[in-house]
N, CA, C and O atoms as a GROMACS GRO file, in nm:
protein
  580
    1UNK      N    1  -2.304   3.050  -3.673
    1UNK     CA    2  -2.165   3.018  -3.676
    1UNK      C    3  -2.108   3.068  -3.809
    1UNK      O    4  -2.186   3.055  -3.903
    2UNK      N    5  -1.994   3.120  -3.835
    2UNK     CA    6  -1.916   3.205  -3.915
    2UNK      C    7  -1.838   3.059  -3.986
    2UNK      O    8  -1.791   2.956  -3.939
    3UNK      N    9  -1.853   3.115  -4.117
    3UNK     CA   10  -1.798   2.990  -4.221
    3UNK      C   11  -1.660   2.990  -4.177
    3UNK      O   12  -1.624   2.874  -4.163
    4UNK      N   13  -1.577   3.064  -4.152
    4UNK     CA   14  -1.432   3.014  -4.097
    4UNK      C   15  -1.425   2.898  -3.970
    4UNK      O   16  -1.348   2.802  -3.968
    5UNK      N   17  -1.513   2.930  -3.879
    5UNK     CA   18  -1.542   2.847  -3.768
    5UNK      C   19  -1.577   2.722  -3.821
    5UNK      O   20  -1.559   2.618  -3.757
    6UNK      N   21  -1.630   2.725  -3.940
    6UNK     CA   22  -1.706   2.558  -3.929
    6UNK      C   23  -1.591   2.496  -4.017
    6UNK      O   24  -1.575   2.374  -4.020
    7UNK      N   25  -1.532   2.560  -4.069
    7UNK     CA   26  -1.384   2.567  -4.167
    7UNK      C   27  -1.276   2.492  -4.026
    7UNK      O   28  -1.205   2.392  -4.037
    8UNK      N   29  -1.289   2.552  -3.936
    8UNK     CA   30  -1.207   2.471  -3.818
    8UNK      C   31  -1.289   2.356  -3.767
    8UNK      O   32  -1.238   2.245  -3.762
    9UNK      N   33  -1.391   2.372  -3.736
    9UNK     CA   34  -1.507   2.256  -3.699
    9UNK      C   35  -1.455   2.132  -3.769
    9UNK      O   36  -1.395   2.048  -3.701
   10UNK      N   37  -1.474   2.112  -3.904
   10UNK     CA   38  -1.421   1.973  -3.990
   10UNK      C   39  -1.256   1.961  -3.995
   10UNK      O   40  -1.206   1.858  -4.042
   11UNK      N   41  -1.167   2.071  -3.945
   11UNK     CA   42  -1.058   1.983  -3.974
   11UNK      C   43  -1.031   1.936  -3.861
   11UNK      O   44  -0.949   1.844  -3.858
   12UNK      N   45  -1.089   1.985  -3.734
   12UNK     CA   46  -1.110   1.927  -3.624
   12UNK      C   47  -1.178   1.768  -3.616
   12UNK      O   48  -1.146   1.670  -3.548
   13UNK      N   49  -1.264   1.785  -3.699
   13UNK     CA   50  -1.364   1.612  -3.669
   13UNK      C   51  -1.298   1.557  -3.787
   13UNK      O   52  -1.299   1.434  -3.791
   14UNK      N   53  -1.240   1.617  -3.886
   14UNK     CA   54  -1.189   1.534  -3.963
   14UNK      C   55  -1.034   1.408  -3.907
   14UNK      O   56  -1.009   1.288  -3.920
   15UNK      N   57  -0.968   1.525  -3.847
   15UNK     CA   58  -0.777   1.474  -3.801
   15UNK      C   59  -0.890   1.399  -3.713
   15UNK      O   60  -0.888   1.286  -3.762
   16UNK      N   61  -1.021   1.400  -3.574
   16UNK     CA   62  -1.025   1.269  -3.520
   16UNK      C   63  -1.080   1.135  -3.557
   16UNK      O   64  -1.086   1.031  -3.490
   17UNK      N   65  -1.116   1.160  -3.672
   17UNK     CA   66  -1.189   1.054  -3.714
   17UNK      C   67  -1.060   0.997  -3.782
   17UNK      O   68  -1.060   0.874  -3.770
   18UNK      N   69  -0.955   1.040  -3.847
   18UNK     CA   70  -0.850   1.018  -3.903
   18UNK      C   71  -0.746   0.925  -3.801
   18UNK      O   72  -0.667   0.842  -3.845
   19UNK      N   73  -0.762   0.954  -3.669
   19UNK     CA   74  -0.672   0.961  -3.539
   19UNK      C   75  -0.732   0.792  -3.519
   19UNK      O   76  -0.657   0.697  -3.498
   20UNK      N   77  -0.829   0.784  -3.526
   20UNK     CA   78  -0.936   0.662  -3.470
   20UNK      C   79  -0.908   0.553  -3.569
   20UNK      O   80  -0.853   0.444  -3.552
   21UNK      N   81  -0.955   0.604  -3.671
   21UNK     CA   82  -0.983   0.530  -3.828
   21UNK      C   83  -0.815   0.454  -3.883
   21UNK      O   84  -0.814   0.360  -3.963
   22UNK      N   85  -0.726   0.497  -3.843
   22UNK     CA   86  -0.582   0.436  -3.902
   22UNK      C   87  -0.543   0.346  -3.829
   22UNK      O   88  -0.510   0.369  -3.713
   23UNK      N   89  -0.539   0.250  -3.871
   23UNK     CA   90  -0.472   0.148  -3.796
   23UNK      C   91  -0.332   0.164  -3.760
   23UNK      O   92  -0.254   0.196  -3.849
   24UNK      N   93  -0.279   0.143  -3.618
   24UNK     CA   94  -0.158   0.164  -3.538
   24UNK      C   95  -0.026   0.076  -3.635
   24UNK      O   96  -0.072  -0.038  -3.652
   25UNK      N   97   0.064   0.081  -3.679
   25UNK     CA   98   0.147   0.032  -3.739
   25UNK      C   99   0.259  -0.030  -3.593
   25UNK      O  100   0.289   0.046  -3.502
   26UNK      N  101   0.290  -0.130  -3.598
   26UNK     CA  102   0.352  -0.188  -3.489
   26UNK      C  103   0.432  -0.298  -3.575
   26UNK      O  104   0.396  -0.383  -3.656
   27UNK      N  105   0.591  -0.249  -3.510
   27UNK     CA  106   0.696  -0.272  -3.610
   27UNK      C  107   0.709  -0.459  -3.546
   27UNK      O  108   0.674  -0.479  -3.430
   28UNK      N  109   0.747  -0.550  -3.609
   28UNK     CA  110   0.800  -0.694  -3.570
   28UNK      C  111   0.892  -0.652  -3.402
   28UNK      O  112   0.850  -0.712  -3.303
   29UNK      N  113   0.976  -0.583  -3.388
   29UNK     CA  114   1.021  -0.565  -3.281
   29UNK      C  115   0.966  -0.530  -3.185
   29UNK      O  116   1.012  -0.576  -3.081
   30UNK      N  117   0.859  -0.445  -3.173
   30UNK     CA  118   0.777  -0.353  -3.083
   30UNK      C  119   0.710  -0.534  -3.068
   30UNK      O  120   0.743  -0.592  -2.964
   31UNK      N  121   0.640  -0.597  -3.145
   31UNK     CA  122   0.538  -0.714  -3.055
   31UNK      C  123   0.588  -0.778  -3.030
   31UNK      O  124   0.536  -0.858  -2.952
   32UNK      N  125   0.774  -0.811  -3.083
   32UNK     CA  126   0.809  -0.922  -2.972
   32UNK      C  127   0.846  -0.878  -2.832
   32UNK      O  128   0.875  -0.956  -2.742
   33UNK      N  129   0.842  -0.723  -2.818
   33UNK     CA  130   0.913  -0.646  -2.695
   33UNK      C  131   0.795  -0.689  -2.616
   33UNK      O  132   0.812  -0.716  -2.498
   34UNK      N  133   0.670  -0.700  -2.673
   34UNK     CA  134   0.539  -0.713  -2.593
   34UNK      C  135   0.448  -0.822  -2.553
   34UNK      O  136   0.337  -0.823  -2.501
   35UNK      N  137   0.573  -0.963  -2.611
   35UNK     CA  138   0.523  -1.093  -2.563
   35UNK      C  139   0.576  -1.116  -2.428
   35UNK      O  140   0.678  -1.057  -2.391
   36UNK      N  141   0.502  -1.209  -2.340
   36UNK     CA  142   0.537  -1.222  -2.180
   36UNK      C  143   0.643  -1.321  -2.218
   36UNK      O  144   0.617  -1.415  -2.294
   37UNK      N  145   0.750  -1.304  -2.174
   37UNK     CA  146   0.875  -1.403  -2.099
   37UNK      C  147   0.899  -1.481  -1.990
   37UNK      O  148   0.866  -1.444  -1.878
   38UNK      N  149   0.949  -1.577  -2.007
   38UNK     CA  150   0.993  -1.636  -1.869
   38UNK      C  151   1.122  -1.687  -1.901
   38UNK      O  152   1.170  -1.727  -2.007
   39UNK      N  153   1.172  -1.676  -1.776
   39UNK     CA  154   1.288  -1.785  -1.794
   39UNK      C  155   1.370  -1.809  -1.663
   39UNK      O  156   1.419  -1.733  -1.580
   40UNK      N  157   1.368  -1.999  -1.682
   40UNK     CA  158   1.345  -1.992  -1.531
   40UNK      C  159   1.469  -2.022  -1.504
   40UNK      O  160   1.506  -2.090  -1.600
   41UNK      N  161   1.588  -2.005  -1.402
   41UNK     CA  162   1.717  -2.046  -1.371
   41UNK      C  163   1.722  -2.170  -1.295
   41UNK      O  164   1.720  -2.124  -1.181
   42UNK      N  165   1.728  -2.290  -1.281
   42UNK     CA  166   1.701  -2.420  -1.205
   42UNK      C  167   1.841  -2.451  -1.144
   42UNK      O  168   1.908  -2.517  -1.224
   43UNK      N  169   1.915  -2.423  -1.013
   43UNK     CA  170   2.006  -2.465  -0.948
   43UNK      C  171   1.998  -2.533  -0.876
   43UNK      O  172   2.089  -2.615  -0.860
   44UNK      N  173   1.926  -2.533  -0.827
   44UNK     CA  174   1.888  -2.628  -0.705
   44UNK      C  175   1.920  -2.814  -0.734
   44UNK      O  176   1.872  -2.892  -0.816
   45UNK      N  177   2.012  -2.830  -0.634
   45UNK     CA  178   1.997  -3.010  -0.653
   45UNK      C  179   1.916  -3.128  -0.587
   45UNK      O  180   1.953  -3.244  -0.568
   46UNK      N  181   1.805  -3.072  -0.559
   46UNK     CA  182   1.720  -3.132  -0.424
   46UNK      C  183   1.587  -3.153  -0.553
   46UNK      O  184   1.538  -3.096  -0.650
   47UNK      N  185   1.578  -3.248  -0.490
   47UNK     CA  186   1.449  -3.324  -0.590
   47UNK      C  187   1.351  -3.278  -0.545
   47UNK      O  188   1.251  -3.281  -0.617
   48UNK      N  189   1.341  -3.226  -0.432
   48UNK     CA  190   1.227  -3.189  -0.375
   48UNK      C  191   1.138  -3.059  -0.480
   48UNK      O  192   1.027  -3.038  -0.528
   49UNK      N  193   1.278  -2.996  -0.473
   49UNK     CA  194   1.259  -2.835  -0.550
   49UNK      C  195   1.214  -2.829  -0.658
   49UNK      O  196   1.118  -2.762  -0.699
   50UNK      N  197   1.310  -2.931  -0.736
   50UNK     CA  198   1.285  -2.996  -0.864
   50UNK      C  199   1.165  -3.021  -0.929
   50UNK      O  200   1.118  -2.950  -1.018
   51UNK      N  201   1.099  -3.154  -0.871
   51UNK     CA  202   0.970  -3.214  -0.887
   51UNK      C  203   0.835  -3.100  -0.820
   51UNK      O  204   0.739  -3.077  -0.893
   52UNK      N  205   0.842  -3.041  -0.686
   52UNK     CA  206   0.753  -2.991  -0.621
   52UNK      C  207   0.749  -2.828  -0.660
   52UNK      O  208   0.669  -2.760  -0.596
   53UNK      N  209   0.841  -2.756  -0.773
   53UNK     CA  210   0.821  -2.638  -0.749
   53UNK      C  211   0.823  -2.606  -0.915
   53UNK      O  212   0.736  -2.607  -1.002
   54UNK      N  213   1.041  -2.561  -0.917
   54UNK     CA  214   1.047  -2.614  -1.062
   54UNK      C  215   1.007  -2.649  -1.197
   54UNK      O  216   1.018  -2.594  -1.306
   55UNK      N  217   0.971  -2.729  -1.166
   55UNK     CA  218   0.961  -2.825  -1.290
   55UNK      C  219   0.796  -2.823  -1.323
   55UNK      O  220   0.750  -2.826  -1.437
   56UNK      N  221   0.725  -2.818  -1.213
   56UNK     CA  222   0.588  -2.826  -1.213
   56UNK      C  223   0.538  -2.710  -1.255
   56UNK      O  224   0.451  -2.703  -1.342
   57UNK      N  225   0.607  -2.580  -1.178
   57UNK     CA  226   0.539  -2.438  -1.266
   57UNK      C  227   0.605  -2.448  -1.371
   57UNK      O  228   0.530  -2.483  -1.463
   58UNK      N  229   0.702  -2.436  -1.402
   58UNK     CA  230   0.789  -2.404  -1.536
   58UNK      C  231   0.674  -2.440  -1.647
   58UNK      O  232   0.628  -2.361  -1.729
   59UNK      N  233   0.621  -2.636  -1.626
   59UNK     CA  234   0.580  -2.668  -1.764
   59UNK      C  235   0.440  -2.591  -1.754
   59UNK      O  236   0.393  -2.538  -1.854
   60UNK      N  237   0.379  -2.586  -1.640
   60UNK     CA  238   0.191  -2.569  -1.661
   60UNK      C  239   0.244  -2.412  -1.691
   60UNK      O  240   0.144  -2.384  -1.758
   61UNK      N  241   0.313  -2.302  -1.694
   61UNK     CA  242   0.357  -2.180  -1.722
   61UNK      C  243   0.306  -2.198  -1.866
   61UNK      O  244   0.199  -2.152  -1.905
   62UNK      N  245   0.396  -2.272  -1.949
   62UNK     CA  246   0.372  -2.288  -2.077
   62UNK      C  247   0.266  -2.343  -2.128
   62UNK      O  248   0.209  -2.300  -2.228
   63UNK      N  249   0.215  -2.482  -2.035
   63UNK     CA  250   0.089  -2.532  -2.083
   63UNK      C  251  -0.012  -2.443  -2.106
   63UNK      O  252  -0.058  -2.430  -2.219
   64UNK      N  253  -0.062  -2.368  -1.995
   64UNK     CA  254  -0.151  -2.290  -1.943
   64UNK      C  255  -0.194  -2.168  -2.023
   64UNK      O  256  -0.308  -2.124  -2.038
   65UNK      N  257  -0.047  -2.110  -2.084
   65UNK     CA  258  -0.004  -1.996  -2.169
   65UNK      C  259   0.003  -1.875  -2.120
   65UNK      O  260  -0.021  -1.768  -2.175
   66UNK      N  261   0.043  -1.904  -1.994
   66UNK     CA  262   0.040  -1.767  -1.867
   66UNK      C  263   0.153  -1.711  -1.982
   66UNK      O  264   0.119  -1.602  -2.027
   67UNK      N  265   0.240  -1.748  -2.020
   67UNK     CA  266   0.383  -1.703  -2.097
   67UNK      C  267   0.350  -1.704  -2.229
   67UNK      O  268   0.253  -1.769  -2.270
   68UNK      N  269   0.432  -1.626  -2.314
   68UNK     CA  270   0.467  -1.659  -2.439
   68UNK      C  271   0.570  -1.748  -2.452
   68UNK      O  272   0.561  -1.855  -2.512
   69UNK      N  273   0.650  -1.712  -2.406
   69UNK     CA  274   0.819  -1.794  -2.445
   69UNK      C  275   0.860  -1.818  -2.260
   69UNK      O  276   0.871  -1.740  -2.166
   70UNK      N  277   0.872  -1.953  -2.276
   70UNK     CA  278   0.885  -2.041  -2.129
   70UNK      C  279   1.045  -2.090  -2.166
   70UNK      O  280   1.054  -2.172  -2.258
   71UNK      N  281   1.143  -2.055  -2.115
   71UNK     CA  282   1.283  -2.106  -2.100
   71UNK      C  283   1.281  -2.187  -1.964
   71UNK      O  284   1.215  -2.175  -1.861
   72UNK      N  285   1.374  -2.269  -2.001
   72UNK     CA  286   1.430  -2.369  -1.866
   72UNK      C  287   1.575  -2.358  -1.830
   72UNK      O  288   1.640  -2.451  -1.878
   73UNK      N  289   1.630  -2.291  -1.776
   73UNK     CA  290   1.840  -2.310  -1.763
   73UNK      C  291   1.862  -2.394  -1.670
   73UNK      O  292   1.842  -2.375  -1.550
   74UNK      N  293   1.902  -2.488  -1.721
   74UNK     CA  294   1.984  -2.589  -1.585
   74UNK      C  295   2.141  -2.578  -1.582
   74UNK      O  296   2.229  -2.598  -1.667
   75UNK      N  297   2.141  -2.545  -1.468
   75UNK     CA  298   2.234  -2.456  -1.450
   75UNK      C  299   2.302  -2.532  -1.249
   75UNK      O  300   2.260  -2.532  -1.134
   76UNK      N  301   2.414  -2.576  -1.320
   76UNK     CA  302   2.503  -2.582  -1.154
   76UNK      C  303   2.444  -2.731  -1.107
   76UNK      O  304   2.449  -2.829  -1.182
   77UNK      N  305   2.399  -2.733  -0.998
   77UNK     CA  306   2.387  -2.890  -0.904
   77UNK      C  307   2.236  -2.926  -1.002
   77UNK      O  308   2.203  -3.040  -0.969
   78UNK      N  309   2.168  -2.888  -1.074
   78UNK     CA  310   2.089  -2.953  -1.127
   78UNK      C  311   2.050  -3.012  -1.217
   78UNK      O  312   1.942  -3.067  -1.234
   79UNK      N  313   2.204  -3.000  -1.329
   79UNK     CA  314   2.265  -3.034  -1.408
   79UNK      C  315   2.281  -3.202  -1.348
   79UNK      O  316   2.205  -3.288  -1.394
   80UNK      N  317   2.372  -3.233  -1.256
   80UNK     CA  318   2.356  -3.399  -1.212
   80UNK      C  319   2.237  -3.441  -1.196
   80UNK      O  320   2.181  -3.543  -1.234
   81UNK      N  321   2.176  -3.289  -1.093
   81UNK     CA  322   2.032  -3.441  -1.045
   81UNK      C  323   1.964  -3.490  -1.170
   81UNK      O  324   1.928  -3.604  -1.198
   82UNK      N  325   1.951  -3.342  -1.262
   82UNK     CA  326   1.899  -3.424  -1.391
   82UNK      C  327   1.952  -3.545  -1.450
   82UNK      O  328   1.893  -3.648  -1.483
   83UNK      N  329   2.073  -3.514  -1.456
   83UNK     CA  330   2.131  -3.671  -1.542
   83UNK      C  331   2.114  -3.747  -1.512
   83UNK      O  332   2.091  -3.833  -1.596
   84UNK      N  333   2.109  -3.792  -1.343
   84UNK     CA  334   2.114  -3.903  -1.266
   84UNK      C  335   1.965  -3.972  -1.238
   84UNK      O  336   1.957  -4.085  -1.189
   85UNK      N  337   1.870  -3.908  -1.265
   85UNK     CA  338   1.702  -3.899  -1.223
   85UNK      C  339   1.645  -3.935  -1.335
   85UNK      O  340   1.650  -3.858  -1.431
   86UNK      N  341   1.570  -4.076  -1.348
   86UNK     CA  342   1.514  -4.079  -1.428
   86UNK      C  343   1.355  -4.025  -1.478
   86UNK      O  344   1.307  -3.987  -1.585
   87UNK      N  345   1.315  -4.039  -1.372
   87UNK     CA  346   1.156  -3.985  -1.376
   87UNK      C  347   1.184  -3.821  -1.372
   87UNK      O  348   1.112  -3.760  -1.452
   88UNK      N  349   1.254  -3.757  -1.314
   88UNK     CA  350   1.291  -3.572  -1.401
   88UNK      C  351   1.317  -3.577  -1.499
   88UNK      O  352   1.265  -3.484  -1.562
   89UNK      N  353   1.400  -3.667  -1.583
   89UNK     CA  354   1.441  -3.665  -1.730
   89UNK      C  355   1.273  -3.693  -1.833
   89UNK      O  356   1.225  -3.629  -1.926
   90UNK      N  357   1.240  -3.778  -1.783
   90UNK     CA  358   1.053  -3.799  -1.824
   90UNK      C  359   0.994  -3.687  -1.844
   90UNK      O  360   0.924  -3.682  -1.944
   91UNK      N  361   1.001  -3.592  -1.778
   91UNK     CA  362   0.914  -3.470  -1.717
   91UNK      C  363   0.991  -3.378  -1.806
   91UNK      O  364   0.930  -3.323  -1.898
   92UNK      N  365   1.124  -3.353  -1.787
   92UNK     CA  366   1.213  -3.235  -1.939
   92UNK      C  367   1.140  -3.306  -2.062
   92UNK      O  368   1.046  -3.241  -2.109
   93UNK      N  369   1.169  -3.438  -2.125
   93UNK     CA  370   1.067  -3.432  -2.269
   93UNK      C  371   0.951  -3.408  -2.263
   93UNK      O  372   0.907  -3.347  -2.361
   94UNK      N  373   0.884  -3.431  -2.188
   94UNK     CA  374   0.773  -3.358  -2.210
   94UNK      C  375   0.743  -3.218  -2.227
   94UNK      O  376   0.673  -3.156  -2.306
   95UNK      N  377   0.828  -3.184  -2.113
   95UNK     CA  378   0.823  -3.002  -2.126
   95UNK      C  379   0.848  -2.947  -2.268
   95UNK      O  380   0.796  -2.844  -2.311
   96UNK      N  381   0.943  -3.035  -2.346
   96UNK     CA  382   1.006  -2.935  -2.484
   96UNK      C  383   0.918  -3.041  -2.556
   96UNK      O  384   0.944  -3.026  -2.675
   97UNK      N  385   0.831  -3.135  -2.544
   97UNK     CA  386   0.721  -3.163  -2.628
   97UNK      C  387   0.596  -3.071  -2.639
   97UNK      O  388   0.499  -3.082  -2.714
   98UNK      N  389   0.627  -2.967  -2.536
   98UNK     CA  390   0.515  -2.913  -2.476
   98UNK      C  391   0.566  -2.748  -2.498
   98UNK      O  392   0.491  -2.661  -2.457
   99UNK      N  393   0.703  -2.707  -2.568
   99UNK     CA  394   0.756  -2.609  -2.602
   99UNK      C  395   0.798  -2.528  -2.535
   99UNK      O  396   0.810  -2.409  -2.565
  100UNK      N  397   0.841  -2.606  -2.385
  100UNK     CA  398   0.914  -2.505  -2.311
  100UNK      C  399   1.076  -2.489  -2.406
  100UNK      O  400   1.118  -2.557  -2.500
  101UNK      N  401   1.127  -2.394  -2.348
  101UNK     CA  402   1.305  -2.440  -2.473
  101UNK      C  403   1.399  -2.472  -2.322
  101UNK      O  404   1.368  -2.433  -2.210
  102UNK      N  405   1.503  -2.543  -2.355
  102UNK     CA  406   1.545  -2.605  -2.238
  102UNK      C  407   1.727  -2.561  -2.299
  102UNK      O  408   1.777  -2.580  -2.410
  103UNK      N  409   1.773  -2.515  -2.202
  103UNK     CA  410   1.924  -2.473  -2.234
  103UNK      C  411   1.980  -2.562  -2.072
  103UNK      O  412   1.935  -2.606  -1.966
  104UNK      N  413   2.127  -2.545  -2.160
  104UNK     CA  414   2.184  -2.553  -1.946
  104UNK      C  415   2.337  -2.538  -2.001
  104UNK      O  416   2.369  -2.557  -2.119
  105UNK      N  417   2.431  -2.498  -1.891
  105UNK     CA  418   2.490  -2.444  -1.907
  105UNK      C  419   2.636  -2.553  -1.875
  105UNK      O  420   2.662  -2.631  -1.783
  106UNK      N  421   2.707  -2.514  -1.991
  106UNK     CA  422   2.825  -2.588  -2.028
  106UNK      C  423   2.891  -2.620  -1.963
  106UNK      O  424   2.922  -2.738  -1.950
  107UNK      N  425   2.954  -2.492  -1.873
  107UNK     CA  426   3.077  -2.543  -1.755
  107UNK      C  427   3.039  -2.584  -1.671
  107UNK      O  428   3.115  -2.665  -1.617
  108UNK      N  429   2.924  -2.564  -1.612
  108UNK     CA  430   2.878  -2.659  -1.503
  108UNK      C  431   2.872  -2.759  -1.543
  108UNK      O  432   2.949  -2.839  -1.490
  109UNK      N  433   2.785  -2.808  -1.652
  109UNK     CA  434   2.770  -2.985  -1.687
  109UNK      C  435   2.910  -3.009  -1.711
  109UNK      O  436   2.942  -3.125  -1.690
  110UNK      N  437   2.985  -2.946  -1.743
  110UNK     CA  438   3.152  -3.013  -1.809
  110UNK      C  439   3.180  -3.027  -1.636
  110UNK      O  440   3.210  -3.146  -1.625
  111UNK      N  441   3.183  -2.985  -1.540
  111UNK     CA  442   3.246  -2.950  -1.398
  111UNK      C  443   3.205  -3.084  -1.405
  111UNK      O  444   3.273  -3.161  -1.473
  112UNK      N  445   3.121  -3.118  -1.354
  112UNK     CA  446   3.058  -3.197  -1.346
  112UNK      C  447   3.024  -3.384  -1.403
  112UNK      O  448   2.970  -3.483  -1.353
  113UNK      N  449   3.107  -3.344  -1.557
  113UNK     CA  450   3.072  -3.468  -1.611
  113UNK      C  451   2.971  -3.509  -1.667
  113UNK      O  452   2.951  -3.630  -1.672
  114UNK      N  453   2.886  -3.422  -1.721
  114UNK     CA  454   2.714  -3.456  -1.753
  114UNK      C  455   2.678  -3.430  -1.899
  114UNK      O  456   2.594  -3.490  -1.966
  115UNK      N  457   2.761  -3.322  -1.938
  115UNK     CA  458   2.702  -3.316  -2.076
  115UNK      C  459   2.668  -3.327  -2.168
  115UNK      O  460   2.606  -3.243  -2.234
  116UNK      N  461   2.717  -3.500  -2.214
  116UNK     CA  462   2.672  -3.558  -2.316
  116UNK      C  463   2.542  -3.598  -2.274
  116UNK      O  464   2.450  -3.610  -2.355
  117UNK      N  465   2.528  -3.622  -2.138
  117UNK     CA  466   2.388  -3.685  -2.085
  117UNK      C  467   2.250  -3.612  -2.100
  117UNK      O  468   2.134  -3.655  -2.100
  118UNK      N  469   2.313  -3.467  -2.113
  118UNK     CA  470   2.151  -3.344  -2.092
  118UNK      C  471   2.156  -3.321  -2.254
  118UNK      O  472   2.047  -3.294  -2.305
  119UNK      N  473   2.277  -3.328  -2.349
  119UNK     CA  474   2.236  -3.350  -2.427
  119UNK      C  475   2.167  -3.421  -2.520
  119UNK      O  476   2.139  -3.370  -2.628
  120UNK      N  477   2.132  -3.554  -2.487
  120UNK     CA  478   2.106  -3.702  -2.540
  120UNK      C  479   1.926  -3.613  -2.487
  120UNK      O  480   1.836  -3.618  -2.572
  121UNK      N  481   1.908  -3.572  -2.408
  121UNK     CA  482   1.797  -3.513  -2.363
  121UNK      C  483   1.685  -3.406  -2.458
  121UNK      O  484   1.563  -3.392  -2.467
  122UNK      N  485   1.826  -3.337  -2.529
  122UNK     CA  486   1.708  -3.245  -2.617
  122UNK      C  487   1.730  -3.145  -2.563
  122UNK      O  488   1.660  -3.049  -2.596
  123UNK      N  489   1.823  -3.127  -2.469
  123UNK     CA  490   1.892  -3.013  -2.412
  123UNK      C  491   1.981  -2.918  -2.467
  123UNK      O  492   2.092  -2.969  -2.482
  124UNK      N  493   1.975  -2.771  -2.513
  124UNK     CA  494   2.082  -2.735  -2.594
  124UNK      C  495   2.171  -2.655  -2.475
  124UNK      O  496   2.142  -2.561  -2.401
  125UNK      N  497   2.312  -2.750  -2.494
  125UNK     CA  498   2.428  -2.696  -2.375
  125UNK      C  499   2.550  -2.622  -2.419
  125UNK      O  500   2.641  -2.646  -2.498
  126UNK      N  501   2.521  -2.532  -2.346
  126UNK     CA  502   2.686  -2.405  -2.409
  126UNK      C  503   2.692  -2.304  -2.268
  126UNK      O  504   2.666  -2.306  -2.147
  127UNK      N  505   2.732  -2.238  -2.346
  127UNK     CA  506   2.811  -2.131  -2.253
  127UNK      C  507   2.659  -2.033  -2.204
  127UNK      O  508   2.575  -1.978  -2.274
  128UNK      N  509   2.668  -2.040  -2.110
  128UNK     CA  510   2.501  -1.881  -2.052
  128UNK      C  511   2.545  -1.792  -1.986
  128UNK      O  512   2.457  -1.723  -1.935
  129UNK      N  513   2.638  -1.765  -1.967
  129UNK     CA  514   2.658  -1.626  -1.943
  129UNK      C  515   2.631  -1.482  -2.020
  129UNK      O  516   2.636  -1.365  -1.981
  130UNK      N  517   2.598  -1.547  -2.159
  130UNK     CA  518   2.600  -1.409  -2.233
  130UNK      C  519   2.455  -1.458  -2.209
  130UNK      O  520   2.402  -1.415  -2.107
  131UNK      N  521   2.369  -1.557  -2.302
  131UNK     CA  522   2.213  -1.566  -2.342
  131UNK      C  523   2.177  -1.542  -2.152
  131UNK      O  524   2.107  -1.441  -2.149
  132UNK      N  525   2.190  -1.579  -2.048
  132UNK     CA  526   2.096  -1.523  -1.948
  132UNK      C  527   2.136  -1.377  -1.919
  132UNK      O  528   2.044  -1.311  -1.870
  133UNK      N  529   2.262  -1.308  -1.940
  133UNK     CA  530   2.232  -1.169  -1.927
  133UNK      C  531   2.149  -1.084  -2.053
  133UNK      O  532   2.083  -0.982  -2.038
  134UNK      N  533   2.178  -1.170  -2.197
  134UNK     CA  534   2.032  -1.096  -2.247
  134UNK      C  535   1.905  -1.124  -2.209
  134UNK      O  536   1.825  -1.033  -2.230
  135UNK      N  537   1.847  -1.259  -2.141
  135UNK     CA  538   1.749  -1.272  -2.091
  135UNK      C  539   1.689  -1.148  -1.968
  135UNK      O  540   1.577  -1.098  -1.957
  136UNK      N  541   1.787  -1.131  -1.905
  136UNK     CA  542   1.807  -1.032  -1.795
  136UNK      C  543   1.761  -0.882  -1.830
  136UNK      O  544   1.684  -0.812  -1.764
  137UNK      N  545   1.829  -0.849  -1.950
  137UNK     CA  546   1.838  -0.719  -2.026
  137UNK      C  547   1.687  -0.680  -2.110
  137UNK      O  548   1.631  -0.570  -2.123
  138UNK      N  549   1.649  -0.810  -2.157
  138UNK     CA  550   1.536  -0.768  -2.249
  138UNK      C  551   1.419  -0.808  -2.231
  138UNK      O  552   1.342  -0.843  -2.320
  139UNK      N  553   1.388  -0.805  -2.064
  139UNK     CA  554   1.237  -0.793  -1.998
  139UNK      C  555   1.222  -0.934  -2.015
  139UNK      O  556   1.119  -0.946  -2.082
  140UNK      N  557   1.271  -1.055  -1.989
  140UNK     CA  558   1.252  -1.175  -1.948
  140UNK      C  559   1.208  -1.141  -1.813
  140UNK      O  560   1.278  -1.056  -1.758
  141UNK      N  561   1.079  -1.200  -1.725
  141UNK     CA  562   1.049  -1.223  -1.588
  141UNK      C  563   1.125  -1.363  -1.533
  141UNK      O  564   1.072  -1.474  -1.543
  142UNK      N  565   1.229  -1.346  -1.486
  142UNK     CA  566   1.350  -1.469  -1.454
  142UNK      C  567   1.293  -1.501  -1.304
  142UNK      O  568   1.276  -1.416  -1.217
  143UNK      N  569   1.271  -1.621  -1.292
  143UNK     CA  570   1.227  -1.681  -1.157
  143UNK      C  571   1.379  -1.815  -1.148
  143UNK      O  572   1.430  -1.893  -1.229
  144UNK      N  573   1.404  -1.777  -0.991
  144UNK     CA  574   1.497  -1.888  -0.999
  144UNK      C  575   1.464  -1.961  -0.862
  144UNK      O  576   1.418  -1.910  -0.760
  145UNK      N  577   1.506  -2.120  -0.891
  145UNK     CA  578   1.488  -2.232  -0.805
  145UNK      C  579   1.644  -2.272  -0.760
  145UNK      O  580   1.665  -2.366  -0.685
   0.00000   0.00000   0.00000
């Protein structure tokens, strides 16, 4: 082999050992782009849905750690059943003892009459129209009840 050749030989094994050997630089944005999402939309006013579907995946989602970041939106008719239900209200503290994050949405609970009630809950209530279309936008897996 001709000394120019082996002259290519090492900068060849050199750039792969170089390629291997550097650790990947991965910016704060890039790993939150790459944590799993959820976030679940809860309309439904039927206890059934609530207790039997709901509420039951939502928390073991987070327990389990199928998710990184487990959201809850109560949102529309489930806004009352919550208020009105005591053993569902049991089951939301636990969930945000348990770090699901629990939002719900303003004009419905105001429609409604509820909002001081989901707030006394640990519930943070405002406006979702903008936060669920960024949920929407930035690779949240949105399951709705």
């Amino acid at each position: 082999m001709k000394l120019k050749d082996l002259s290519s030989l090492r900068v060849i094994i050199i750039s792969c050992i170089l390629m291997i050997a550097l650790p990947v630089v991965v910016t704060a944005q890039e790993m939150e782009s790459k944590k799993e999402k959820l976030a679940v939309l809860w309309v439904s006013g039927d206890r059934d849905v609530a207790e039997k579907s709901c509420l039951m995946y939502t928390h073991a989602a987070k327990r389990n750690g199928w998710f990184d970041e487990v959201v809850l939106i109560v949102w529309g008719s489930s806004s009352r059943l919550l208020a009105e239900d005591e053993a569902l209200q049991e089951k939301i503290k636990a969930m945000i003892e348990d770090g699901v994050i629990l939002e719900a949405c303003v004009a419905c609970s105001n429609m409604l009459g509820v909002t001081e009630d989901l707030r006394k809950l640990g519930i943070d209530v405002k406006g979702m129209g903008v936060p669920l279309t960024d949920y929407l936008k930035s690779g949240y897996h949105v399951l709705t009840y």
